[in-house]
GUNU-154181 format. One record per residue (C-alpha): x, y, z; residue in three letters. Coordinates in steps of 0.05 Angstrom, whole numbers, padded with zeros to 5 digits, always signed. Last residue first. Layout:
XYZALA...
This chain:
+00527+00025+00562UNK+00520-00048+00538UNK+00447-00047+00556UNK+00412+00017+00540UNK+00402+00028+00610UNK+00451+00003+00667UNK+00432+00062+00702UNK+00354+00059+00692UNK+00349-00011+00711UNK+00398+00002+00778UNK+00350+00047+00797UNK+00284+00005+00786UNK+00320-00060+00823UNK+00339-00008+00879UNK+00273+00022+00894UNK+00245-00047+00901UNK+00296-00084+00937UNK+00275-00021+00989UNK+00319+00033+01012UNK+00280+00098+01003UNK+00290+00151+00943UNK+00339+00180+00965UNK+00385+00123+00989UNK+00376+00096+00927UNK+00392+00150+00877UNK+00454+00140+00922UNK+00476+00077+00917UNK+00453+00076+00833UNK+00491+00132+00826UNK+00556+00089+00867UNK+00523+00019+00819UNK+00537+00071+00764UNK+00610+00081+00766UNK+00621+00002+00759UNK+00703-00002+00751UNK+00719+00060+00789UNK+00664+00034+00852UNK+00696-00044+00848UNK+00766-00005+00843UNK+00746+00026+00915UNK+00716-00029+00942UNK+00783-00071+00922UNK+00833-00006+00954UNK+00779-00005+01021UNK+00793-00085+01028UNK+00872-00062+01030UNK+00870-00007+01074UNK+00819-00049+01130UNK+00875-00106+01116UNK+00935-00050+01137UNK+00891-00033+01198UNK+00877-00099+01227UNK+00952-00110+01240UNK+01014-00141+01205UNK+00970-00153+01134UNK+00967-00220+01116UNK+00889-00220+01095UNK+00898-00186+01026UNK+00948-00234+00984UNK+01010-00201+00953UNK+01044-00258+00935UNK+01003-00325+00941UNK+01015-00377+00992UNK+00944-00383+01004UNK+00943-00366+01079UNK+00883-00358+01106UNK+00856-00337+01185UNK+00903-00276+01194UNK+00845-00228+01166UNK+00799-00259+01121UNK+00804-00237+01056UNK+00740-00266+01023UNK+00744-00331+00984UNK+00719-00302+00904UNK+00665-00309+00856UNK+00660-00269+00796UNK+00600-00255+00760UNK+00583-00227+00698UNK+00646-00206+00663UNK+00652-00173+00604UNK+00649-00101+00614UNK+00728-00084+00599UNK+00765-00143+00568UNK+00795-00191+00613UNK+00863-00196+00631UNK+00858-00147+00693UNK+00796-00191+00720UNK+00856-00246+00728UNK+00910-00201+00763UNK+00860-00177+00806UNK+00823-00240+00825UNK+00891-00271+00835UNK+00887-00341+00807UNK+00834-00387+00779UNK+00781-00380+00719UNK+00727-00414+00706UNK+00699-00414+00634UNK+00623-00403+00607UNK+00662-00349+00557UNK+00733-00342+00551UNK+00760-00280+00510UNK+00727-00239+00462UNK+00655-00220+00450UNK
């Protein structure tokens, strides 16, 4: 594997994730975007937006890229909601998506 490992990183959680190679993150911990409540001086920060609306648009965009980014936790979302919603149901489903590891 390439690139840190064990290592915090700090800055824009989408510029940062951008520099990192493709499935090799585990976790990523972030301040949420709350709306008109943080200022962190950055450019292009979500939570600055004139009116509710514009920060609804910009949360969406992350989901959004979260879904493009993992396709299978959406199949595993939905296999889900089929099946039943139980931690249960979803720990199987997301085992069979995610399966062989490093797919």
């Amino acid at each position: 594997m390439s690139g840190p490992r064990n290592t915090v990183l700090v800055g824009d959680v989408r510029e940062r994730l951008a520099e990192l190679p493709a499935a090799s993150v585990d976790c990523v911990i972030t301040s949420p975007p709350y709306f008109q409540l943080r200022d962190y001086g950055a450019r292009g920060q979500i939570g600055l937006e004139a009116n509710v609306g514009g920060w609804v648009d910009a949360a969406t965009e992350q989901i959004i890229n979260l879904f493009i980014a993992m396709p299978g936790l959406v199949v595993a979302l939905m296999i889900t909601s089929v099946a039943g919603a139980s931690l249960l149901n979803l720990v199987l489903v997301l085992g069979a998506v995610s399966w062989p590891p490093g797919s």
